[in-house]
TORDRENTOR-41787 format. One record per residue: residue in three letters; x, y, z of N, C-alpha, C in turn. Coordinates in steps of 0.1 Angstrom, whole numbers, padded with zeros to 4 digits, always signed. Each point is the difference from the previous one (the first is absolute). Layout:
BEGIN
ALAXYZXYZXYZ;...
This chain:
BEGIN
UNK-1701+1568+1505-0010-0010-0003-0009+0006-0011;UNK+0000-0007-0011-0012+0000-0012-0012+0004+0003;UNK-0009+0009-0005-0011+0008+0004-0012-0016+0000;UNK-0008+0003+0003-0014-0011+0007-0008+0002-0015;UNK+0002+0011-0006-0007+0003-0013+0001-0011-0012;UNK+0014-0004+0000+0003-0009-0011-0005-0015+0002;UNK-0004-0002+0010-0003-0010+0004-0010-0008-0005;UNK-0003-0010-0008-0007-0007-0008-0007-0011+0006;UNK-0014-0003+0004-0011-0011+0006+0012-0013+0001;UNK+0002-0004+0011+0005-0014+0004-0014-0012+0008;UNK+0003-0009-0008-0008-0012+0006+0006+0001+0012;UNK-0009+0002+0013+0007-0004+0015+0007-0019+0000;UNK-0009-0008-0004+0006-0013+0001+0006-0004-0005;UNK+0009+0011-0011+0009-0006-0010+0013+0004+0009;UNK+0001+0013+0007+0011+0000+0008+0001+0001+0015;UNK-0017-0005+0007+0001-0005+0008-0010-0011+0005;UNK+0012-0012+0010-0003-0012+0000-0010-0001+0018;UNK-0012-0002-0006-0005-0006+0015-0007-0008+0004;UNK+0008-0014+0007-0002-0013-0004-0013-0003+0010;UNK-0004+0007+0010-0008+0000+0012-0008+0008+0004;UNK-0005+0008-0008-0014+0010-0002-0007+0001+0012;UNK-0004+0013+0009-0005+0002+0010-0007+0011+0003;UNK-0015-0004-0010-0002+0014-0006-0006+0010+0015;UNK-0003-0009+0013-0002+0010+0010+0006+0004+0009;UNK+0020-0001-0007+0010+0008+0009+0002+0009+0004;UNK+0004+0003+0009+0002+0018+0004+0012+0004-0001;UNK+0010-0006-0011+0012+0007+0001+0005-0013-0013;UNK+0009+0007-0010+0004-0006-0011+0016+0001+0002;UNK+0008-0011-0003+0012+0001+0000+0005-0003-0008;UNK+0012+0009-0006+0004-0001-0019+0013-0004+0003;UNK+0007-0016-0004+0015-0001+0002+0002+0003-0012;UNK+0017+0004+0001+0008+0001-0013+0009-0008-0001;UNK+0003-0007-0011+0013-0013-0004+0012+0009+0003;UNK+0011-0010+0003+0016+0001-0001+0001+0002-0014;UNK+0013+0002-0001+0007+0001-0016-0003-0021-0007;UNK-0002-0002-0007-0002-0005-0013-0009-0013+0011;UNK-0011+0007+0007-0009-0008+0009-0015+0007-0010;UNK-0009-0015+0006-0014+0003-0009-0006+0004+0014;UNK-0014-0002+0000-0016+0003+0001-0003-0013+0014;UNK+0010-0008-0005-0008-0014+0007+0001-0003+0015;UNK+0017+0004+0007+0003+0002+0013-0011+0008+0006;UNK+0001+0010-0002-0014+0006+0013-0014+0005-0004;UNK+0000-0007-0011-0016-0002-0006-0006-0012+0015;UNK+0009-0008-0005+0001-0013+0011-0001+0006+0015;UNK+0001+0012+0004+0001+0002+0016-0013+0002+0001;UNK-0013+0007-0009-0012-0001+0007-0009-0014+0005;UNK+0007-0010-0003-0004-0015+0005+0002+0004+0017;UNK+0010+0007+0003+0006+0003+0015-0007+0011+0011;UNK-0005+0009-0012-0003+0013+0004-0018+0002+0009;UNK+0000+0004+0011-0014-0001+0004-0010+0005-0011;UNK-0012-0001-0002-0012+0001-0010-0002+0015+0002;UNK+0004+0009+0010-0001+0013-0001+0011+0008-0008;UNK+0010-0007-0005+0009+0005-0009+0003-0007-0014;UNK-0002+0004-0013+0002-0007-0013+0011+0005-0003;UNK+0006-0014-0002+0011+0003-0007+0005-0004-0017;UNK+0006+0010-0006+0006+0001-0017+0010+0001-0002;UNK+0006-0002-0010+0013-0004+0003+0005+0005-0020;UNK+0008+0010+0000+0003+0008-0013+0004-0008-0012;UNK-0001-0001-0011+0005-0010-0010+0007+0010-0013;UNK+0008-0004+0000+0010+0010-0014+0002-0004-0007;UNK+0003+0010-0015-0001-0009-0012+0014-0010+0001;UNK-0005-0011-0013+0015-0009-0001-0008-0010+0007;UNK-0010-0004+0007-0001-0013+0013-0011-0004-0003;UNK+0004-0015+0008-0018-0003+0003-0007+0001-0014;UNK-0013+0007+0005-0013+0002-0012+0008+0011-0012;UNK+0006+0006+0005+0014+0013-0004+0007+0000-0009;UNK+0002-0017+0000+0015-0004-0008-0003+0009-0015;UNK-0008-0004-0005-0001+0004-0014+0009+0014-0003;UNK-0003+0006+0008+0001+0016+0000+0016+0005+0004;UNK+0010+0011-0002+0008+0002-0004+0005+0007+0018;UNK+0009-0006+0002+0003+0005+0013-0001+0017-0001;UNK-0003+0004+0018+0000+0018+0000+0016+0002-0003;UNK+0002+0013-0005+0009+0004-0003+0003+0012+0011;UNK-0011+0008+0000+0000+0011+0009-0002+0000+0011;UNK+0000+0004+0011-0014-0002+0013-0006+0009+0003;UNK-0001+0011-0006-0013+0006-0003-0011-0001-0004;UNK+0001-0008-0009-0013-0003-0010+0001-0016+0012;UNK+0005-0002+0004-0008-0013+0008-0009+0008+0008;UNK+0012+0007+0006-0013+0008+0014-0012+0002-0008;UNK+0001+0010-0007-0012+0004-0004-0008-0009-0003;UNK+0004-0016-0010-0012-0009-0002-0001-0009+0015;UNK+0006+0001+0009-0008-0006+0015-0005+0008+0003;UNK-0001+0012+0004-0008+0015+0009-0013-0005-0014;UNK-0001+0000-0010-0013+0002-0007-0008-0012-0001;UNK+0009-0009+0004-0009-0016+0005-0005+0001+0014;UNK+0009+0007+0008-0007+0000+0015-0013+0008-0001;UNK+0002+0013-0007-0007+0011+0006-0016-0004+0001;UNK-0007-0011-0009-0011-0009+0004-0004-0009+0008;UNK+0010-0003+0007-0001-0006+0015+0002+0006+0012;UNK+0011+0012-0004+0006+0008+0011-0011+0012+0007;UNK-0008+0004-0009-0004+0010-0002-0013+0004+0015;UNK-0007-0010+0003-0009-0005+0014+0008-0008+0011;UNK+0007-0004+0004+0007-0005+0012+0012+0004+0003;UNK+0004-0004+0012+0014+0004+0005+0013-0011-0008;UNK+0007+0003-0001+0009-0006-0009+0015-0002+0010;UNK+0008-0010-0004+0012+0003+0004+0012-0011-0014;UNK+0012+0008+0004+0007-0010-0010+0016-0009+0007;UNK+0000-0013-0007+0012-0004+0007+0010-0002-0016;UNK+0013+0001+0004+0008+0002-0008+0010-0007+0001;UNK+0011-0012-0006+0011-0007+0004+0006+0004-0009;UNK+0014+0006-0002+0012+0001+0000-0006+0013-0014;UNK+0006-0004-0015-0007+0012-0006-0017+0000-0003;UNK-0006-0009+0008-0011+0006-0001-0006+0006+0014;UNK+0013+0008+0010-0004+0011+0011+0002+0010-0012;UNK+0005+0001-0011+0003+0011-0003-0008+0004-0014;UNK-0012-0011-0003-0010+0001-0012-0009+0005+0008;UNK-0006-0010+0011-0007+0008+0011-0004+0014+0004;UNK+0019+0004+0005+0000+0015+0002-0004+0008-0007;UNK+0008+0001-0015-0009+0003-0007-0008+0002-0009;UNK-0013-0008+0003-0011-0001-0005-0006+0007+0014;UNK+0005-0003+0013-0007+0012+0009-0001+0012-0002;UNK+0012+0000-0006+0003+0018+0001-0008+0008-0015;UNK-0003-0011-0009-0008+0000-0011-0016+0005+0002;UNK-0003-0011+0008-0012+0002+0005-0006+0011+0012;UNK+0012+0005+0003-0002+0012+0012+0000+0010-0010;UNK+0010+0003-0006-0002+0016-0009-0011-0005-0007;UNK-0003-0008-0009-0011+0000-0012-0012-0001+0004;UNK-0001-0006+0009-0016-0007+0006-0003+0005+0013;UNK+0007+0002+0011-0001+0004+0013+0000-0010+0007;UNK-0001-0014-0002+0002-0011+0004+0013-0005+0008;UNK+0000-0005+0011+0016-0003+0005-0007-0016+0008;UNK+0012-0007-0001-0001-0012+0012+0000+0003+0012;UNK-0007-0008+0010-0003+0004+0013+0013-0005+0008;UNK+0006-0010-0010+0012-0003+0007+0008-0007-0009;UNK+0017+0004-0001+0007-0007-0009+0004-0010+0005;UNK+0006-0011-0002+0008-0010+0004+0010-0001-0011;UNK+0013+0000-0002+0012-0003-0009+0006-0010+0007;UNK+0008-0012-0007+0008-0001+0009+0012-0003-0013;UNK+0014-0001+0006+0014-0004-0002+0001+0007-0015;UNK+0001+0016+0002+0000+0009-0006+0011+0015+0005;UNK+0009+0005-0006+0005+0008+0007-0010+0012-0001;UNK+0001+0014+0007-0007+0006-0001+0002+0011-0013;UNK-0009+0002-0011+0000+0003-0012+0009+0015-0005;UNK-0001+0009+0012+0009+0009-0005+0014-0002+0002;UNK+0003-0012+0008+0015-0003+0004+0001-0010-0009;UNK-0005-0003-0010+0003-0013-0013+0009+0005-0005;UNK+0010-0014-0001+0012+0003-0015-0002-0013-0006;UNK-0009-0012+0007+0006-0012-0007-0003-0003-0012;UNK-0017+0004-0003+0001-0005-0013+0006+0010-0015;UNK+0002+0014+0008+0013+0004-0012+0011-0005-0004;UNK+0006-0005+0013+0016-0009+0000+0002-0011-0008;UNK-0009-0008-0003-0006-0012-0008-0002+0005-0017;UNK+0012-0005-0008-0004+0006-0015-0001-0014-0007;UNK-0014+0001+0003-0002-0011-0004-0007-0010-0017;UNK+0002+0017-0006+0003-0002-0017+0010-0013-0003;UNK+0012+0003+0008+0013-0004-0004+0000-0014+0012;UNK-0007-0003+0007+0000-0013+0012+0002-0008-0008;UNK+0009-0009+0001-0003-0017+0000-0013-0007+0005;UNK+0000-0012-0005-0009-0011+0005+0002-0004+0015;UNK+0015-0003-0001+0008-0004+0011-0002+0014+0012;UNK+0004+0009-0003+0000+0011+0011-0019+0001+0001;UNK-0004-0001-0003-0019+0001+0002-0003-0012+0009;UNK+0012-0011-0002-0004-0013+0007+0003+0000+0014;UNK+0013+0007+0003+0007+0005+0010-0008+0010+0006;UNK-0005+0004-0006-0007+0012+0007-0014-0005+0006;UNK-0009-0008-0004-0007-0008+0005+0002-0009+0009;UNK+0009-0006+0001+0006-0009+0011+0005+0006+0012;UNK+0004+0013-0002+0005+0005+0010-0014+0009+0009;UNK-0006+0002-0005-0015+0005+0003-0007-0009+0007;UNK+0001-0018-0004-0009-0004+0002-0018-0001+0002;UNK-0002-0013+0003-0019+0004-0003-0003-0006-0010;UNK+0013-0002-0014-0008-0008-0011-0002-0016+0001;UNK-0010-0004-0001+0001-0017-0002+0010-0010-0006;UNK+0007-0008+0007+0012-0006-0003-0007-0010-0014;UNK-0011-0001-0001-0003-0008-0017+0001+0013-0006;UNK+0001+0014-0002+0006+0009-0014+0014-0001+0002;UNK+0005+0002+0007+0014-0008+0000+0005-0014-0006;UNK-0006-0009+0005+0001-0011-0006-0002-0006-0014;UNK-0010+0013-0005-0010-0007-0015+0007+0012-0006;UNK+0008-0007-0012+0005+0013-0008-0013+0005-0010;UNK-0012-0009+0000-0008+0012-0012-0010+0013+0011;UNK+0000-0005+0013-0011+0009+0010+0015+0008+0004;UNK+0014-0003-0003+0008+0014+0005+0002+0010-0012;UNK-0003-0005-0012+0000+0008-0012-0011+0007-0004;UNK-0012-0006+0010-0011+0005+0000-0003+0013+0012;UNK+0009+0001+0008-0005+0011+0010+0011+0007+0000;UNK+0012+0000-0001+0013+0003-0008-0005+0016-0007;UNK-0010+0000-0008-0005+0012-0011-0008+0005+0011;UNK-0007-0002+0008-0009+0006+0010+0008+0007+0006;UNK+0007-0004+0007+0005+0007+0010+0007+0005-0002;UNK+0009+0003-0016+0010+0012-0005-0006+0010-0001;UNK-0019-0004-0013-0007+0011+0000-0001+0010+0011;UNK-0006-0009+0016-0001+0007+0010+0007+0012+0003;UNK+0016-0006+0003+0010+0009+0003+0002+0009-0010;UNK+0000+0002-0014-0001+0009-0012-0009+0012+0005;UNK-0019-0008+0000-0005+0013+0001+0000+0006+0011;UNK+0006-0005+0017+0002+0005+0011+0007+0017-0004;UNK+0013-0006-0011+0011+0007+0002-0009+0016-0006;UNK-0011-0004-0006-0006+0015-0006-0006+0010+0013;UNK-0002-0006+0014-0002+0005+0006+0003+0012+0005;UNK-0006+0013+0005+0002+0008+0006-0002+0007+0013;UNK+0006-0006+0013-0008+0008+0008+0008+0013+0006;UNK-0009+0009+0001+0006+0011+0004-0004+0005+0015;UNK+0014+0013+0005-0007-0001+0012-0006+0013+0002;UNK-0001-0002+0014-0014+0012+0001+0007+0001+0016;UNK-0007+0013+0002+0007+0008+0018-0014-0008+0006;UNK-0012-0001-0009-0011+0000+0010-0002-0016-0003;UNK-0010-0008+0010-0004-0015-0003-0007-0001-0009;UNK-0001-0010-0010-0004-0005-0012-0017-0002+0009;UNK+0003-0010+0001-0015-0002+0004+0000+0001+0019;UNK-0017-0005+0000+0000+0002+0014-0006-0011+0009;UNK+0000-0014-0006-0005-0013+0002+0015-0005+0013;UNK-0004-0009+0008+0012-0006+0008+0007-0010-0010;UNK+0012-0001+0006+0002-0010-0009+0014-0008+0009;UNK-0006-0018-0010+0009-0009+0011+0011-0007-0009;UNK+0011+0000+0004+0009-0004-0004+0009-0016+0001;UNK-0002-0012-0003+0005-0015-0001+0013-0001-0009;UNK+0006-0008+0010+0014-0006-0007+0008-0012+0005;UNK+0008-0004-0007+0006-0012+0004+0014+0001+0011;UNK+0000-0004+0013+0013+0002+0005+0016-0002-0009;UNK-0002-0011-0008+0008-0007-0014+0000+0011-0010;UNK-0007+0013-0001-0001+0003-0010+0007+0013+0002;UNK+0003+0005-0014+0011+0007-0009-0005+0011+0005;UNK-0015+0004-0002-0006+0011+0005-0007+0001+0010;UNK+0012+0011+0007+0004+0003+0014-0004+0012+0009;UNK+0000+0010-0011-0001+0016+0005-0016+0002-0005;UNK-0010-0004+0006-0013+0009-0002-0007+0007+0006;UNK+0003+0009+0012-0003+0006+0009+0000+0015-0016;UNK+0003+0002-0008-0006+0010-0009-0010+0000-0007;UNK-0006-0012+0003-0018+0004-0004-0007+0006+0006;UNK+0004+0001+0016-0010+0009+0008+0003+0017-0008;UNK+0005+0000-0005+0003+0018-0007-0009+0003-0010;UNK-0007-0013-0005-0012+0002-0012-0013+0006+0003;UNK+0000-0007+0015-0018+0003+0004+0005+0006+0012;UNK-0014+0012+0005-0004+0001+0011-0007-0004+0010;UNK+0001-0012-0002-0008-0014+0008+0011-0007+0007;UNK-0006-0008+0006+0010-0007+0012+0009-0010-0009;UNK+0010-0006+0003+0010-0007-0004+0006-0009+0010;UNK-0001-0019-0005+0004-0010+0007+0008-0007-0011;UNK+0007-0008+0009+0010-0010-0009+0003-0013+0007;UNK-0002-0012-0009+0000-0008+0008+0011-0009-0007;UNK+0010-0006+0007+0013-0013-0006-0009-0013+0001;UNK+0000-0005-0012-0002-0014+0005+0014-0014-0008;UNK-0002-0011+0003+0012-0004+0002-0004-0009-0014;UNK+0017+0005-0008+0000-0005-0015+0005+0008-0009;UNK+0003-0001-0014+0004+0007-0006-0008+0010-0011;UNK+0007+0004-0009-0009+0004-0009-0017+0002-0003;UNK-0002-0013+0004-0011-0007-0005-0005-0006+0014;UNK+0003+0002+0012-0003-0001+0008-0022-0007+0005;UNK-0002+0009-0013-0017-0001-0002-0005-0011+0001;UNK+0009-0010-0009-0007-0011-0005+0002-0010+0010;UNK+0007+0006+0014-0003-0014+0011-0013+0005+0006;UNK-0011-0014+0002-0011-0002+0001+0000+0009+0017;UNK+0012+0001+0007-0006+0001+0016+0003+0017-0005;UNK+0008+0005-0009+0000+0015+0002-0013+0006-0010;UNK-0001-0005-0009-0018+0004-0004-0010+0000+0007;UNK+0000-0010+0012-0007+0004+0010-0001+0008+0006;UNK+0009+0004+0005+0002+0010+0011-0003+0015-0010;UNK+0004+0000-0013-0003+0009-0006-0013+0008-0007;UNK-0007-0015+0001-0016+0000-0005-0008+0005+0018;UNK+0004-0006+0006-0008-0001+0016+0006+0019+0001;UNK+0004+0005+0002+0013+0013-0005-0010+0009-0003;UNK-0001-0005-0017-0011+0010-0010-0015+0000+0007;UNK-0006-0006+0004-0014-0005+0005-0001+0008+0009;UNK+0009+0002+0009+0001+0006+0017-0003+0015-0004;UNK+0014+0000-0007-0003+0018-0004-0014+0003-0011;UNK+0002-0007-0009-0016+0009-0009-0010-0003+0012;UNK-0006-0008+0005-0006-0003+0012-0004+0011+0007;UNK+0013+0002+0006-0003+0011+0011+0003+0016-0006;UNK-0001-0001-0008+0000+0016-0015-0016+0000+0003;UNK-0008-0013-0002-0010+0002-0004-0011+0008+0015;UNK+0004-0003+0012+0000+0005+0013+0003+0014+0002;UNK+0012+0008-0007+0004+0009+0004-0009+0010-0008;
């Protein structure tokens, strides 16, 4: 990980989105987008979220307010410009982060960013439909310099989750088409390495789709020294976006920061 040194002033609201401001919360909750996903899905969950928890929701270049700007190449220099947009929100309250597919693994680390550089950790992770990071091979297997249109299209379909109008509308599939290659490109710069001892020491909960590809996550409990749960819910990939498993997942997050805040 890139030293905290290089790190240059980020507008917090330029890379993060918070549609429902709660300025007398006791607990902040920072989601992370899927691959070639914006800002706008779980910006949208603090409409759901009790008034003791605010919720933000991460925005990357290429999107949204973003578009202008040249997709990440690296993910380091993302980490670094989210950890330096949080660190003015994060810095007084208890924090936690939720993460869907590669954004469990922007999340992670930007945790692990914010623990060595700052001392700062989430009181609790949530990932979900993510394998566990040091057992990753997928987004190396994917050369996706050389992908087709067609195999990016297949590969989306087969994932599921995306809205059947980008499908349907050839200028909105030509339009998220470059997103979500970017995505997978700067994944593939990733590094995680492993370690004998636990990364961090936050609990952390693990969500996935019975339908879904990713199967084996009982290897996130090896990151932290904190408790470790996992929950199937029924669906694929994208499992998230049915209205009755966001419930259960929001009612979920609430229970546990809740009763964090007890212990």
């Amino acid at each position: 990980m890139a030293s905290s040194k290089s790190v240059e002033k980020t507008e917090t609201g330029h890379v993060v989105s918070c549609l429902y401001p709660h300025p007398g919360a006791a607990f902040k909750l920072i989601c992370f987008p899927w691959a070639g996903g914006g800002s706008a899905h779980f910006a949208k969950w603090g409409k759901s979220f009790h008034h003791s928890i605010e919720v933000s929701s991460i925005r990357l270049p290429g999107r949204e307010s973003r578009y202008k700007e040249p997709f990440a190449t690296i993910v380091d220099h993302v980490v670094l410009e989210i950890s330096n947009a949080l660190l003015p929100i994060l810095q007084d309250i208890p924090f936690a982060f939720f993460g869907h597919s590669m954004g469990s693994y922007l999340a992670f680390l930007t945790a692990l960013h914010l623990k060595e550089n700052y001392k700062l950790q989430p009181v609790h992770f949530f990932m979900s439909s993510a394998f566990p990071p040091h057992q990753l091979n997928h987004w190396g297997s994917l050369q996706v310099s050389s992908v087709s249109e067609e195999q990016l299209f297949h590969c989306m379909t087969h994932a599921g989750g995306t809205p059947k109008e980008v499908f349907e509308n050839k200028e909105l599939l030509e339009m998220f088409l470059p997103v979500f290659k970017a995505d997978i490109q700067m994944m593939q710069t990733a590094s995680f390495n492993t370690s004998p001892e636990p990364l961090l020491s936050c609990d952390i909960t693990c969500f996935y789709g019975t339908e879904d590809t990713v199967k084996i996550i009982e290897g996130w409990k090896d990151i932290t020294s904190g408790s470790f749960e996992s929950h199937q819910l029924p669906g694929n990939h994208f499992y998230i976006t049915n209205p009755s498993n966001e419930t259960f997942i929001i009612n979920y997050i609430t229970r546990c920061l809740q009763m964090s805040y007890l212990v």
